[in-house]
C-alpha positions as CSV (number, residue, x, y, z in Angstrom):
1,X,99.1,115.6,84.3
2,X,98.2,112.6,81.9
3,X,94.2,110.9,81.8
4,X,95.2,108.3,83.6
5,X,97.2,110.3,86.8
6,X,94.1,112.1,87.1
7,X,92.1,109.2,87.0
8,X,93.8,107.9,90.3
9,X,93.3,111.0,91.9
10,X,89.6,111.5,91.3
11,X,88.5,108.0,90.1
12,X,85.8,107.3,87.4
13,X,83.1,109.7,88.2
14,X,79.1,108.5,87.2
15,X,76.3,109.3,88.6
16,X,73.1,107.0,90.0
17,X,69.9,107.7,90.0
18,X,67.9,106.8,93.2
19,X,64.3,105.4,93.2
20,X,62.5,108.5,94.2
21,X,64.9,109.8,91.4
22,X,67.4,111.8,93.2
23,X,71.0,111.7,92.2
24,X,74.0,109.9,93.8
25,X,77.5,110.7,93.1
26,X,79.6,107.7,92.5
27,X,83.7,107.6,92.1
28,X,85.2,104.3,91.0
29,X,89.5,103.1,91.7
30,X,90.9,100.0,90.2
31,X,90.1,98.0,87.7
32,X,86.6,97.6,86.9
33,X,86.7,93.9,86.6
34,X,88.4,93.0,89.9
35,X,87.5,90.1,91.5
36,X,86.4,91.4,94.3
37,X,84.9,95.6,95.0
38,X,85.1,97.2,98.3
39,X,82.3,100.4,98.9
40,X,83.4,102.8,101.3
41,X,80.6,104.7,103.3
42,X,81.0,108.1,104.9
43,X,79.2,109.4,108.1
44,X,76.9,112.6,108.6
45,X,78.0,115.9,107.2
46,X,81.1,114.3,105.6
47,X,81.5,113.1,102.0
48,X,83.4,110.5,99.8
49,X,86.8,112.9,100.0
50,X,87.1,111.6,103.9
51,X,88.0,108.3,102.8
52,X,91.2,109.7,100.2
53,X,94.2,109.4,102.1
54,X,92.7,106.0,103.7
55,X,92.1,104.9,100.3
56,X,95.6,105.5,99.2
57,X,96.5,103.2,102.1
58,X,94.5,100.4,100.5
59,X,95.6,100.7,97.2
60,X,99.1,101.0,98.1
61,X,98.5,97.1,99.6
62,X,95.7,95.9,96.6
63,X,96.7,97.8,93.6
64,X,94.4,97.0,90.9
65,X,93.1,93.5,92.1
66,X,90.3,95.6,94.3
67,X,88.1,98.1,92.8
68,X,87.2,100.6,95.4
69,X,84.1,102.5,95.1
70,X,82.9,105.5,97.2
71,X,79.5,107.6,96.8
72,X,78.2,110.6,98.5
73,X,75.1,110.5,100.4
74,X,71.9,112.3,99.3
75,X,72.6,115.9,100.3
76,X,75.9,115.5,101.0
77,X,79.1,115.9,98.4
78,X,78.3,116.2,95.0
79,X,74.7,114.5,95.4
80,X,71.5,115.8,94.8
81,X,69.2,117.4,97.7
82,X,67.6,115.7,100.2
83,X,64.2,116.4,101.4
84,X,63.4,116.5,105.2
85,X,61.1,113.0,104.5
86,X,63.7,111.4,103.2
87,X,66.3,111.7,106.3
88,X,66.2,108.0,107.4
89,X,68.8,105.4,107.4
90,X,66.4,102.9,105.8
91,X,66.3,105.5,102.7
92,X,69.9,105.2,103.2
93,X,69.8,102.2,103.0
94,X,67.6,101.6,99.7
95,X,70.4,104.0,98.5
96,X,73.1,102.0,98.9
97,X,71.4,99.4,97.4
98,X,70.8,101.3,94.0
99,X,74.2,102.5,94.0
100,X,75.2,98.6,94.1
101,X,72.9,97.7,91.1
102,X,74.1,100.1,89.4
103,X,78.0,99.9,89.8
104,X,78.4,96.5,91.4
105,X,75.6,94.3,89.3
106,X,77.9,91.2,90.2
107,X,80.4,89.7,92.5
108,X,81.2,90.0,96.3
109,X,81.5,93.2,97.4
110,X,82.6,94.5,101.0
111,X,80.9,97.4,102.8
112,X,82.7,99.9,104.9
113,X,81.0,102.5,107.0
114,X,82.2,105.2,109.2
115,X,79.6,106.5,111.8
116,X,76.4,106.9,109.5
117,X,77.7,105.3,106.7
118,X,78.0,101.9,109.4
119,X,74.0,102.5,110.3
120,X,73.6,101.8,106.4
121,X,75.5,99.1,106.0
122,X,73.5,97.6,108.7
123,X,70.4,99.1,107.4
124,X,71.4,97.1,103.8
125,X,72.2,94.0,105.4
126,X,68.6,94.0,107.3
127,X,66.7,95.1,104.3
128,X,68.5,92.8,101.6
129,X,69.6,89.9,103.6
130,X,69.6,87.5,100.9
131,X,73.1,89.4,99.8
132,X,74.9,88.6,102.8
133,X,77.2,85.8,102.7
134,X,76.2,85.3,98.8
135,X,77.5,88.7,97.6
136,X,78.0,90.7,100.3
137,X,81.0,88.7,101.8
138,X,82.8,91.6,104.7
139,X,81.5,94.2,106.7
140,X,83.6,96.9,108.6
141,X,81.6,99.6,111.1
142,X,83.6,102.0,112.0
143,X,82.4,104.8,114.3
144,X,79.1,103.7,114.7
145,X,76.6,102.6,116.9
146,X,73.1,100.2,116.4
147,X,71.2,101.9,118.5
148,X,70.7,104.1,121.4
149,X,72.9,106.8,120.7
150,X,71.0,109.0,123.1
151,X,72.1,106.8,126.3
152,X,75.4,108.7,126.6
153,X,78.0,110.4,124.8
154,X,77.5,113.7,122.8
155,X,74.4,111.9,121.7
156,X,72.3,112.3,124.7
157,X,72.1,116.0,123.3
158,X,70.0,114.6,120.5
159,X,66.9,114.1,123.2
160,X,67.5,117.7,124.7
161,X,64.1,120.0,123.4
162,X,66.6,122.8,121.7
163,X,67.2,120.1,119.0
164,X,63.8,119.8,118.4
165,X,63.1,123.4,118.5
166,X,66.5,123.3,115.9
167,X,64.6,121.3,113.7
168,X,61.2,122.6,113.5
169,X,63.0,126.2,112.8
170,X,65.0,125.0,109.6
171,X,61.6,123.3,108.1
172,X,59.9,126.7,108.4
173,X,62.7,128.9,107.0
174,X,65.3,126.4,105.5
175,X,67.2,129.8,104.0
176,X,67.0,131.9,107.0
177,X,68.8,129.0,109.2
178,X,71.4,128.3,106.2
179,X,72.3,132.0,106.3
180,X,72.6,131.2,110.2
181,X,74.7,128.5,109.7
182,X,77.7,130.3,107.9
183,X,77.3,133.2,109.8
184,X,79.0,130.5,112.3
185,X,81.2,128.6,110.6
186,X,84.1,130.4,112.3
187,X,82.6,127.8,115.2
188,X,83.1,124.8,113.8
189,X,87.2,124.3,113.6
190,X,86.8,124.1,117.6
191,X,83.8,122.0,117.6
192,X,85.6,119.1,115.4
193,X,88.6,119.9,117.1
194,X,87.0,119.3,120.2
195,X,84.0,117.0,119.5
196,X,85.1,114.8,116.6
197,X,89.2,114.2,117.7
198,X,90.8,112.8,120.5
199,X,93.1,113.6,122.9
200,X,95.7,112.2,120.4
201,X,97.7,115.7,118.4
202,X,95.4,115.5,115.5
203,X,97.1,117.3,112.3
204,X,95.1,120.8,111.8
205,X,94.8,119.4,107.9
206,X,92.9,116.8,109.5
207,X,90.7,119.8,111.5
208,X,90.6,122.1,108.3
209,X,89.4,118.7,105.7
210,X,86.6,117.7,108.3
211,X,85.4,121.6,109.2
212,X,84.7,122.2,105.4
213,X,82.8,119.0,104.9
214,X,80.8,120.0,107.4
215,X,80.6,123.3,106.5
216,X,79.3,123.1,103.2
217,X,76.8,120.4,104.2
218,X,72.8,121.4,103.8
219,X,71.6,122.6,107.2
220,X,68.5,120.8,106.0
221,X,70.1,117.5,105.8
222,X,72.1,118.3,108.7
223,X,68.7,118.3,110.8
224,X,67.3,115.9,109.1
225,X,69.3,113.3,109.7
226,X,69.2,114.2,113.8
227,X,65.4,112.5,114.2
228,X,66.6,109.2,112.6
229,X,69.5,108.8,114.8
230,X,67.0,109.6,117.8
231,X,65.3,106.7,116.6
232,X,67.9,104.6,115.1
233,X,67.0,100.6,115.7
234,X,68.9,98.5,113.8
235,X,70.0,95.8,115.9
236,X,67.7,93.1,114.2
237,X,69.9,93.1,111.0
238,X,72.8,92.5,113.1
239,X,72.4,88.6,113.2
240,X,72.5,88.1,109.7
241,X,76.2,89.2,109.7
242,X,77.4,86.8,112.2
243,X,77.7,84.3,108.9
244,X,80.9,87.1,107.3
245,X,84.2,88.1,108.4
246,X,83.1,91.6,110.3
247,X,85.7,94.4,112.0
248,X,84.2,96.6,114.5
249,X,86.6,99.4,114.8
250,X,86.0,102.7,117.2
251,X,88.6,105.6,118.9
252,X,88.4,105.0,122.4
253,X,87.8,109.3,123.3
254,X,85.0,109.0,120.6
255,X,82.5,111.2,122.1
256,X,79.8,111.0,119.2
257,X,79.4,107.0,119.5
258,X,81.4,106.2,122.5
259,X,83.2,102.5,122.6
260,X,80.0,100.9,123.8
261,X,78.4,100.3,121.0
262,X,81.1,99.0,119.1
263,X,81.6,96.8,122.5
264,X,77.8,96.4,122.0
265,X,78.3,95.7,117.8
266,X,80.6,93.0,119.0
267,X,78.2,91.6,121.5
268,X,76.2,90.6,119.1
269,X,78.9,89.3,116.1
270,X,80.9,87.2,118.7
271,X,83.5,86.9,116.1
272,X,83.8,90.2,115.2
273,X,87.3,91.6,115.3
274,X,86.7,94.3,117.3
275,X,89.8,97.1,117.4
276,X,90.1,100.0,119.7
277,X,92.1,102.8,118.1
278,X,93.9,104.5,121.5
279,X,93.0,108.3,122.0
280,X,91.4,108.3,118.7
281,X,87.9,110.6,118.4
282,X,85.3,110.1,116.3
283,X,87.0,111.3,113.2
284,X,89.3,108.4,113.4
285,X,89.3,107.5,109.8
286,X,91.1,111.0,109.1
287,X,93.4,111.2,112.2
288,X,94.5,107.5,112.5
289,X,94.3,106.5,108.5
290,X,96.9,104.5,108.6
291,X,95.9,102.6,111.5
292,X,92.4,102.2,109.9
293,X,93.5,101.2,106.7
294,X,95.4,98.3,108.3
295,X,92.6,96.8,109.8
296,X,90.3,97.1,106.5
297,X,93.3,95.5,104.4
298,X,93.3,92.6,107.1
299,X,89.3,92.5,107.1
300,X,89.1,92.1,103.2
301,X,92.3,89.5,103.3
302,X,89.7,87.7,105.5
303,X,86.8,88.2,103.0
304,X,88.9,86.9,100.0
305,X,89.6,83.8,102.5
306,X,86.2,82.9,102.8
307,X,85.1,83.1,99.9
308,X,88.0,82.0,97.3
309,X,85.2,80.3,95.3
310,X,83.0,83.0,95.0
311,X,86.0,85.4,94.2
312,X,87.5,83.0,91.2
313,X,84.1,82.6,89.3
314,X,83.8,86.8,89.6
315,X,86.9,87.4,87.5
């Protein structure tokens, strides 16, 4: 295998240094002065490798005329640790923006996020809204949810005391609960099965990719991550996107952010495309690629539209 087949494959691999100095993992596709650079957010206990075979979807359609660029959360992937403090989506959030100063100084860039990786986006948007419609020209949520995720759902469990008590046990002894943790992993396969797809026959690649990103995830960032979804509120920063072409797409047997707040989402961005993938769970960006890769490709076509202007002086 040449440089530049393995290249495709992995992408152009650097690495960002946060504010509070912890290190991002950053992988970069297409050219590196295309008009126009689409970053791809995962959710919680996932990584960048949950976007690959929608990525080759997209690239298939943009070749190099879209740079594509993925990063792994702090304390996810290839990333550095993440301390129990700084488990919020407005860190998140700051990250995202330090990954975009440092990879994408200039030109419009689109934002797509799946579950968590959507709560940043919208965490971005609220905290830097001077970027959108200037630089930040699409948005796509995917999975996710504003708000409220303890109304209904698998999310209600988040309020239950036992997480709590979950939580309070891996601050005190972070290595006796990560021993815990893959003492169970033989669980897991069944709870994504289960939990994460829908009624849809989901491949068992699909079950086997998304139960080892789970399973190598911290247990520390796995619980710390649970209090900021309890008190996730970003409904404020939703306004400022009503100005750019936005897709709201969500599996309708999504039990981790049921369709309601994606109905919600779209509520609030009246023209939102808003896409209901049929007996798709919340995983939908592995078991319905395809499907989701569509819709993004239509969503950026959308962006470029918009802003033709913007796009020709980037190049």
């Amino acid at each position: 295998m040449n440089t530049s087949e393995q290249n495709h494959l992995v992408g152009r691999r650097s690495t960002v240094a946060a504010a509070d100095g912890t290190t991002l993992a950053v992988r970069e596709f297409g050219h590196p002065d295309a008009a126009l650079t689409v970053v791809l957010v995962h959710g919680h206990c996932l990584r960048m490798q949950s976007w690959t075979e929608l990525r080759t979807h997209v690239e298939a359609v943009w070749g190099e005329d879209t740079r594509i660029v993925l990063y792994d959360h702090r304390g996810h992937g290839e990333s550095g640790a993440a301390t129990p403090d700084s488990c919020t989506i407005d860190q998140l959030g700051e990250d995202l923006a330090d990954v975009l100063r440092a990879v994408v100084p200039m030109g419009p860039f689109v934002l797509i996020g799946h579950s968590m990786g959507g709560m940043t986006a919208l965490s971005y948007a609220r905290q830097y809204p001077e970027a959108v419609g200037s630089r930040l020209v699409g948005v796509g949520l995917i999975a996710t949810s504003a708000g409220g995720i303890t109304d209904d759902g698998l999310g209600s469990c988040l309020a239950h005391p036992a997480v709590s008590a979950f939580q309070a046990a891996v601050r005190r002894a972070p290595r006796l609960m990560s021993g815990a943790k893959k003492l169970s992993r033989g669980l897991c396969a069944p709870i994504v099965r289960t939990a994460g797809c829908g009624s849809h026959k989901v491949s068992p690649r699909v079950v086997t990719l998304a139960t080892a990103m789970l399973g190598e995830t911290s247990i520390v960032t796995m619980s710390g991550f649970l209090g900021a979804f309890r008190g996730l509120d970003e409904v404020a920063g939703l306004a400022a996107l009503a100005s750019i072409p936005t897709l709201v797409l969500c599996g309708t047997d999504d039990l981790m952010t049921p369709m309601r707040h994606s109905e919600t989402l779209a509520a609030h961005l009246p023209d939102a495309r808003l896409v209901r993938v049929a007996q798709a769970g919340h995983m939908v960006i592995l078991e319905r690629a395809h499907e989701v890769a569509d819709a993004i490709v239509e969503l950026v076509t959308a962006a470029r539209r918009a802003h033709v202007g913007d796009l020709a002086l980037a190049r």
